[in-house]
C-alpha positions as CSV (number, residue, x, y, z in Angstrom):
1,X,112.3,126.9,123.4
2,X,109.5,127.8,125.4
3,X,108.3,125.7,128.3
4,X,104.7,124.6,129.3
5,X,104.6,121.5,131.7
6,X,101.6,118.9,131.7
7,X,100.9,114.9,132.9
8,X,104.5,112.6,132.5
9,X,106.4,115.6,132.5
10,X,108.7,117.2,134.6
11,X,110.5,119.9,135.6
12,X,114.3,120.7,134.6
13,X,116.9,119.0,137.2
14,X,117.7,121.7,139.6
15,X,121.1,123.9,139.6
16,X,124.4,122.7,139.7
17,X,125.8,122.1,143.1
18,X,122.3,121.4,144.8
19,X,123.1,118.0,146.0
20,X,126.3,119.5,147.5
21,X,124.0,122.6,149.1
22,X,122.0,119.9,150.6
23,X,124.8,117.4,152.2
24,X,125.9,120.5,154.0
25,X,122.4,120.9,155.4
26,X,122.6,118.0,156.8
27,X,125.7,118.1,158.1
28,X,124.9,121.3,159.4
29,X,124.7,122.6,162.8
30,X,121.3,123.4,164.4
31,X,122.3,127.5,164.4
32,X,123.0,126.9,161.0
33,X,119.9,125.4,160.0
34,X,117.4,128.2,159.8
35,X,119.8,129.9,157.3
36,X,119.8,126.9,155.2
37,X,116.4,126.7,154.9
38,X,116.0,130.2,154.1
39,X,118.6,129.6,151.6
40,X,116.8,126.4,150.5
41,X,113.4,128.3,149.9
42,X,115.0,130.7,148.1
43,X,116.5,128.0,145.6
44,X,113.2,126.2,145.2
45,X,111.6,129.5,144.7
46,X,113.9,130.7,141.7
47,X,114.3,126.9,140.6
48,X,109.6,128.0,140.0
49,X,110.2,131.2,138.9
50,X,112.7,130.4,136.5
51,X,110.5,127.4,135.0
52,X,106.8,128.8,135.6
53,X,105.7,130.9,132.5
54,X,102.5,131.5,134.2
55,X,101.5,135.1,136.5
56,X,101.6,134.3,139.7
57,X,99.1,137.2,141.6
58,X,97.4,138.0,144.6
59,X,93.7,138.2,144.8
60,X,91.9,141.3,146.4
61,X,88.1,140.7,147.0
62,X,85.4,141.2,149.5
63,X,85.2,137.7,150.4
64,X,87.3,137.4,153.5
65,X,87.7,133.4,152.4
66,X,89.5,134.6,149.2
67,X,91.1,138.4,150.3
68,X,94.8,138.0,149.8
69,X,94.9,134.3,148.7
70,X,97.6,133.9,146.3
71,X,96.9,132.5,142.4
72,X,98.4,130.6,139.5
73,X,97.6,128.4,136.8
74,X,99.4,125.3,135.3
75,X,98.7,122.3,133.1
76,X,97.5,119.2,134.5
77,X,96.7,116.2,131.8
78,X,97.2,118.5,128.9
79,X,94.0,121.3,130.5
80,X,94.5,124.4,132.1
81,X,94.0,124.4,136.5
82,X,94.0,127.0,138.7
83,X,95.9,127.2,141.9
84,X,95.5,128.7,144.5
85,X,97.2,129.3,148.4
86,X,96.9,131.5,151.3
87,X,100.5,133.0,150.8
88,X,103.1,132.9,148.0
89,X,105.3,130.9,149.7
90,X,102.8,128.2,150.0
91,X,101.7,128.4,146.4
92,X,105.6,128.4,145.2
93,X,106.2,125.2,147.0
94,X,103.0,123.4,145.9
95,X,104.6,124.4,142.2
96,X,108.0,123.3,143.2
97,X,106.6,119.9,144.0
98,X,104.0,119.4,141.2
99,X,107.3,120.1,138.8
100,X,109.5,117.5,140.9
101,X,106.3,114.7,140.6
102,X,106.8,114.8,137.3
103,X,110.1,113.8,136.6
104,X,109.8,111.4,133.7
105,X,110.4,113.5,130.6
106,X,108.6,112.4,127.3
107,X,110.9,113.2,124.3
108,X,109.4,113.6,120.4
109,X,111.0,110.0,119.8
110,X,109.6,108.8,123.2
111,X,105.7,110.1,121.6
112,X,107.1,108.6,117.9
113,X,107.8,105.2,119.0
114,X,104.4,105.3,121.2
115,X,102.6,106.4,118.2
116,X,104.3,103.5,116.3
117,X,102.6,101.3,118.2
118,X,99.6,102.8,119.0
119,X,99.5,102.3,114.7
120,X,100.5,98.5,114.7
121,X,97.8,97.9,117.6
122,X,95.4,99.3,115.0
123,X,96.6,96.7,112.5
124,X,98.1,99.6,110.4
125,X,99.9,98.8,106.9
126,X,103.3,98.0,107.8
127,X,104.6,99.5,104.8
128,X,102.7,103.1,106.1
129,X,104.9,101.6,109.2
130,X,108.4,101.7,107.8
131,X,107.2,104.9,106.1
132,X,106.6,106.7,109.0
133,X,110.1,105.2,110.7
134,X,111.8,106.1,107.6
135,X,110.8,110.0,107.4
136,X,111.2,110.3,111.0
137,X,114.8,109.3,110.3
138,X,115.1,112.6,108.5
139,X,114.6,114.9,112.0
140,X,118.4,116.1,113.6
141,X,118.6,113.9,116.8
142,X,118.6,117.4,118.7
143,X,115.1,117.5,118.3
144,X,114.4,114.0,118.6
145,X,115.8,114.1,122.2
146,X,113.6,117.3,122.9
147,X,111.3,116.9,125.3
148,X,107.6,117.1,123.1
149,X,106.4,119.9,125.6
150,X,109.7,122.4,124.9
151,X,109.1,121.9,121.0
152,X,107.8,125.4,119.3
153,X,106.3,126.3,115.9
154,X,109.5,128.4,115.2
155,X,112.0,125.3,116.0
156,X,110.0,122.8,113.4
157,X,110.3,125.5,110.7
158,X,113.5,126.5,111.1
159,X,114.7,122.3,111.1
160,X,112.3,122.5,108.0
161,X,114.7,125.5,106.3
162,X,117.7,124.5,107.6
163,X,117.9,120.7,107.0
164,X,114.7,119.2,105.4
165,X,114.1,121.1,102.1
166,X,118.4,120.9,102.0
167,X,117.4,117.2,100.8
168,X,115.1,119.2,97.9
169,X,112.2,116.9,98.6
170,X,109.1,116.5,96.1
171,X,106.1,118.5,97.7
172,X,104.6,115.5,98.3
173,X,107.3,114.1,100.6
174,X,107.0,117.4,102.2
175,X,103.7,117.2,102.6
176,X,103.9,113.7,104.1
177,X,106.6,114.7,106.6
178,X,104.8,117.9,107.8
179,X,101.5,115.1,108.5
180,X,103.8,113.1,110.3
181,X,104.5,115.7,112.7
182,X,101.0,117.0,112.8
183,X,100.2,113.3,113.9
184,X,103.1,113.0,116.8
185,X,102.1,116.2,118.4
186,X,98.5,115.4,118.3
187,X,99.3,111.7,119.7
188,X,101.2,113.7,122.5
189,X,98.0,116.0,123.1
190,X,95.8,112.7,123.4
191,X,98.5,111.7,125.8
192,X,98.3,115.1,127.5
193,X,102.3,115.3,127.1
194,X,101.6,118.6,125.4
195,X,99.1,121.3,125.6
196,X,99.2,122.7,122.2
197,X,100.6,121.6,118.8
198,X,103.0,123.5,117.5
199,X,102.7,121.7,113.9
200,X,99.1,122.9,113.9
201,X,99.7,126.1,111.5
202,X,102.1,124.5,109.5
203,X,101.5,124.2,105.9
204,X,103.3,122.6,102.9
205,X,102.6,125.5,100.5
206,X,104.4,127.7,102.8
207,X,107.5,125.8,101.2
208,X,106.0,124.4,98.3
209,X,108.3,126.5,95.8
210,X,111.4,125.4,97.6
211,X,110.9,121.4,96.9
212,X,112.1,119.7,93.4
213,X,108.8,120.8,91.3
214,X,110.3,119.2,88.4
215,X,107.5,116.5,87.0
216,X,108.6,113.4,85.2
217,X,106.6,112.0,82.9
218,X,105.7,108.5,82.3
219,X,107.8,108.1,79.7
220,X,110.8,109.0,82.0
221,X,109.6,106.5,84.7
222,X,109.6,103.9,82.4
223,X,112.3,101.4,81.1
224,X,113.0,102.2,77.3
225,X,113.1,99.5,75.1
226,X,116.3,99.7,74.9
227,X,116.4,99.3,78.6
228,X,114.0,96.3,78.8
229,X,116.1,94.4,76.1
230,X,119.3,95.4,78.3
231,X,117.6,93.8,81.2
232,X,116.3,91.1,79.4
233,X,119.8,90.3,78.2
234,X,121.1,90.4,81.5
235,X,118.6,87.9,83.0
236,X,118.9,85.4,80.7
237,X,122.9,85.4,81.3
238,X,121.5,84.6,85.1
239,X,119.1,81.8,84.8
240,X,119.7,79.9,88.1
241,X,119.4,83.4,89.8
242,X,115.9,83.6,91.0
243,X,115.9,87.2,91.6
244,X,116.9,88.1,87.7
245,X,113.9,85.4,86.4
246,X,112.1,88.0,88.6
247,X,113.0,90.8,86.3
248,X,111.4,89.2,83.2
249,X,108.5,87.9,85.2
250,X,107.8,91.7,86.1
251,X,108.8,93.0,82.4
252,X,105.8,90.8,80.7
253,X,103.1,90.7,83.5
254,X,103.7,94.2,85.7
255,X,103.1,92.4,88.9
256,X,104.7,94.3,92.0
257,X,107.6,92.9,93.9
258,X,105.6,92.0,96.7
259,X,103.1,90.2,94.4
260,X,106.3,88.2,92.6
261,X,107.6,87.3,96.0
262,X,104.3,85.6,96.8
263,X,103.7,84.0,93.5
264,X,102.8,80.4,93.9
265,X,102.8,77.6,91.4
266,X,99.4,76.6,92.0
267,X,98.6,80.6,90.7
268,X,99.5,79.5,87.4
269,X,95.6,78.4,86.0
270,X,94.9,77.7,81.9
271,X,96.6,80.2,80.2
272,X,96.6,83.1,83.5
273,X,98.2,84.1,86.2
274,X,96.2,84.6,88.9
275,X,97.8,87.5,91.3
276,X,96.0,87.0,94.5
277,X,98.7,87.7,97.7
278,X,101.7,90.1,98.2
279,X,104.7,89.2,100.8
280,X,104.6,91.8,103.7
281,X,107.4,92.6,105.9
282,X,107.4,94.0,109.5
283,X,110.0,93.9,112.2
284,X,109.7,92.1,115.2
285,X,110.2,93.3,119.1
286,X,113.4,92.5,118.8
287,X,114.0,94.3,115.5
288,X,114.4,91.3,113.6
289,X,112.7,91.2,109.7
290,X,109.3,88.7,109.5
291,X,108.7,88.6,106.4
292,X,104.6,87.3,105.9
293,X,101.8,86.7,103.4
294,X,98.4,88.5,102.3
295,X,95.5,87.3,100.7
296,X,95.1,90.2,99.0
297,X,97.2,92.6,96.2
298,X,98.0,96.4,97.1
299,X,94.6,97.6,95.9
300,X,92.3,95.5,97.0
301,X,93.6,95.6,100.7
302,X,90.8,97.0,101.9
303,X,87.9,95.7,99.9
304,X,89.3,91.9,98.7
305,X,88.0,91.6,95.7
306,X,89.9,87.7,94.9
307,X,92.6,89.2,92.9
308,X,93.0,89.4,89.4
309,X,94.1,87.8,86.1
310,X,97.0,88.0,83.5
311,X,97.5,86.7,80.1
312,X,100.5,84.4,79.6
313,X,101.9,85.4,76.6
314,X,104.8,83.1,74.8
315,X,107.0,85.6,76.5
316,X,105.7,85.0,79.6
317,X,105.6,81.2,79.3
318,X,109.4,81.1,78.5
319,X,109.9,83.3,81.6
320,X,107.8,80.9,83.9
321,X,109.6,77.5,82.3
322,X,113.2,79.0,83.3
323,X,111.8,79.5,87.1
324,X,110.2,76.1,86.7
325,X,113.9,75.0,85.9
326,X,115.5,77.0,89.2
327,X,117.6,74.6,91.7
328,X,115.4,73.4,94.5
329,X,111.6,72.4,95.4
330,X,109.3,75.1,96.6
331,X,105.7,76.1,96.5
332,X,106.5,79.2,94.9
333,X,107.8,80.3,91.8
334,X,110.3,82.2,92.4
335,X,112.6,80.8,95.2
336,X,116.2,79.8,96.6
337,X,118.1,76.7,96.2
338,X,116.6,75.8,99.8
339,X,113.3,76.6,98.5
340,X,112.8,79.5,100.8
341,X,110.6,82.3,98.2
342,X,112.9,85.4,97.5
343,X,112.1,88.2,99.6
344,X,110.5,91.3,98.3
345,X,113.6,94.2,99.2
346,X,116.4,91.7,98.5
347,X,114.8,91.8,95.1
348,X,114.4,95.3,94.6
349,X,117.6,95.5,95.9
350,X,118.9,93.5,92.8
351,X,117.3,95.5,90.3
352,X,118.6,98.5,91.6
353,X,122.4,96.7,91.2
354,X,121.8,95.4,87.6
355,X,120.3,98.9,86.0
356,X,123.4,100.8,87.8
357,X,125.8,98.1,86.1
358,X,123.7,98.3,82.8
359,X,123.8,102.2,82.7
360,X,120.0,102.5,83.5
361,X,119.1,105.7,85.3
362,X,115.5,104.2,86.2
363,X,115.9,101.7,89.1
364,X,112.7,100.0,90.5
365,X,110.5,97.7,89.8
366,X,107.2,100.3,88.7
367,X,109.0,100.9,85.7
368,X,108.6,97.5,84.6
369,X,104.7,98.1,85.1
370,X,104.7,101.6,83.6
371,X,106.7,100.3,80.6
372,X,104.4,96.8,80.7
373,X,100.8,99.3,79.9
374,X,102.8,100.9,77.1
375,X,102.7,97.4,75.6
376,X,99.2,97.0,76.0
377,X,98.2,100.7,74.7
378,X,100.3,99.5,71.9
379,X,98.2,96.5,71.4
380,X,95.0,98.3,70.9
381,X,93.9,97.3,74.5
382,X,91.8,99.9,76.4
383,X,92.0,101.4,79.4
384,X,89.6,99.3,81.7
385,X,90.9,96.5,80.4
386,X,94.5,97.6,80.9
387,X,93.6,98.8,84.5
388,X,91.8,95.1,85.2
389,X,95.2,93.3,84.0
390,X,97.3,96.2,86.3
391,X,95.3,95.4,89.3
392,X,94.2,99.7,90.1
393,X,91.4,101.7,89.1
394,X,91.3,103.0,85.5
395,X,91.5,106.6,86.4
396,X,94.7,105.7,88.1
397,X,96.4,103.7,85.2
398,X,95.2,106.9,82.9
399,X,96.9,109.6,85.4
400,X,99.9,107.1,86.6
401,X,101.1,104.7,84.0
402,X,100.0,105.6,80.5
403,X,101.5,107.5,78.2
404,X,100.7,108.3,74.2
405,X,103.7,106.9,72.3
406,X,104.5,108.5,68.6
407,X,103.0,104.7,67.9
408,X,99.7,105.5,69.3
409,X,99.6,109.1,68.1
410,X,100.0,108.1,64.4
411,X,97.3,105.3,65.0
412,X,94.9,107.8,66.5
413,X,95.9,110.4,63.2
414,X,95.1,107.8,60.6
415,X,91.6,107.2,62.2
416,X,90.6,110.8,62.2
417,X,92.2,111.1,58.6
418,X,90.7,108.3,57.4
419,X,87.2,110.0,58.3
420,X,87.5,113.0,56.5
421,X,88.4,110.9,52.9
């Protein structure tokens, strides 16, 4: 790794056996002295030379002021400064001591963890939060403990080669991760830990063919029917279990976990569920879970918009009566015994448990959505009005979540038939 040195940085210790050199100064006899401190200068001046990438020259010029003086250049706050002394000697100990001031190394987790907060000050999503924690998780500890400065282009693609794509990411994962670094080093730059970023050049296509490229469709990231009546079967074996009433809730409205988690019973309105608020969790400074409440669904958080509306089907009302009927008192519908509302991850947690035991390869909550607009495509209900009951834009539920069933496809055949007779 190449070394450039800037502002909160410093210098690498100096060699082994240096304190011992200098308690023998000390000790030292007067005679002895000058030899030491030849012997010192000479350590300080290969403990710069070994350090300093920079030339080091003389100057020759007409200008008797400037003839001879001796000239450098380092990094001060992240910019480029000259330096310049009447001999070498003096210029080599004003670069021993402005790599000794700064002693207090900043490592890539040191600028993460800064950036982490620099985020939550900004009132950042804390799920883009536990995002950013989680894909930093990926990096080797090696390079975690690197100091930010020492970190080259060659050593992020090589940790990219040799351990990232090893986990045969999606190219969007990739693409995310590469960002995130792109976004440290630049944080570190701001901070003027760094002069350059070595992330800058980096591109995702440069690896794009080595990531899982295999597409899933919608129908494979939704529940079958066969699934959904597996699941269904399930929940209705665990009716005091507020985390499987959860699962049928989901399977015959589509709401998100966060959204069921929040669901109050004063959201329940003649006939609708209104789907206004999504549970958030964050961790606090002592790393303990909070877990807190939105006004506002996962699309609308930046232009509220009051929520929006579902149907209660028959299916849906028989769902909502068994929660009505779970042990304890609460606000909200779905809750514990203590009447404490379930909590978002525990829930997804569940789900995850029950389609393992069941046999079901699909294991989160979107496929109930996914497989929740197949129903309505099925009933003849179009795609603004689908993307209304969903809570996204249209062009989203189009690219995301619909798919034409052999249902849908015959439907739309005996239309264009029916024209031509």
């Amino acid at each position: 790794m190449t070394t450039s040195y800037a502002v909160n940085q410093s210098a690498p210790t100096m060699p082994s056996g240096f304190t011992e050199f200098m308690m023998l100064f000390n000790a030292s006899g007067a005679e002895e002295r000058s030899l030491f401190t030849d012997m010192l200068s000479k350590a300080k001046q290969q403990y710069v030379l070994t350090h300093h990438k920079q030339a080091i020259s003389q100057l020759h010029s007409a200008d008797k002021n400037k003839d001879g003086v001796w000239k450098t250049h380092v990094y001060i706050d992240g910019k480029r400064k000259t330096l310049q002394r009447k001999t070498k000697d003096e210029l080599l100990e004003c670069l021993y001591d402005i790599y000794k001031y700064y002693e207090e190394i900043t490592t890539l987790e040191d600028a993460f963890n800064q950036l982490i907060q620099h985020k939550e000050t900004l009132g950042r999503a804390q799920q883009t939060i536990a995002e950013d924690k989680r894909r930093f998780g990926y990096l080797d500890d090696k390079i975690k403990k690197t100091p930010i400065a020492e970190i080259t282009e060659e050593d992020l693609r090589k940790w990219i080669v040799k351990s990232f794509l090893l986990r045969k990411p999606k190219q969007e994962n990739l693409k995310k991760m590469i960002q995130l670094l792109k976004a440290i080093f630049t944080y570190g730059r701001s901070k003027h830990y760094l002069s350059q970023n070595p992330a800058e050049f980096i591109d995702y296509h440069d690896y794009a063919n080595q990531c899982d490229t295999q597409v899933r469709t919608n129908e494979e990231r939704s529940f079958s029917e066969e699934d959904l009546s597996a699941l269904k079967g399930y929940a209705m074996k665990h009716k005091t279990n507020p985390h499987a009433i959860a699962m049928l809730i989901s399977m015959q409205t589509g709401m998100r976990a966060g959204e069921l988690a929040a669901l109050k019973t004063s959201d329940i309105l003649d006939g609708y569920i209104h789907v206004h608020s999504q549970q958030l969790r964050r961790n606090d400074e002592e790393g303990h879970q909070v877990f807190s409440y939105a006004g506002y669904t996962k699309n609308e958080r930046q232009n509220p918009k009051g929520g929006r509306y579902i149907p209660i089907t028959d299916e849906c009302q028989e769902a909502l009566q068994i929660a009505e009927a779970l042990p304890g008192e609460s606000t909200f519908v779905l809750h514990q015994k203590d009447g404490s509302p379930i909590q978002k991850d525990s829930y997804m947690q569940y789900l995850r448990r029950v389609c393992h035991s069941l046999g079901i390869e699909i294991t989160h909550n979107h496929a109930f959505r996914v497989a929740f607009n197949a129903r309505l495509i099925a009933d003849d209900i179009d795609g603004n009005d689908r993307s209304l009951i969903l809570g996204h834009s249209m062009q989203t539920n189009e690219r995301h979540y619909s798919f034409s069933d052999q249902r849908r496809l015959d439907r739309i055949k005996q239309k264009m038939t029916s024209k031509q007779s």
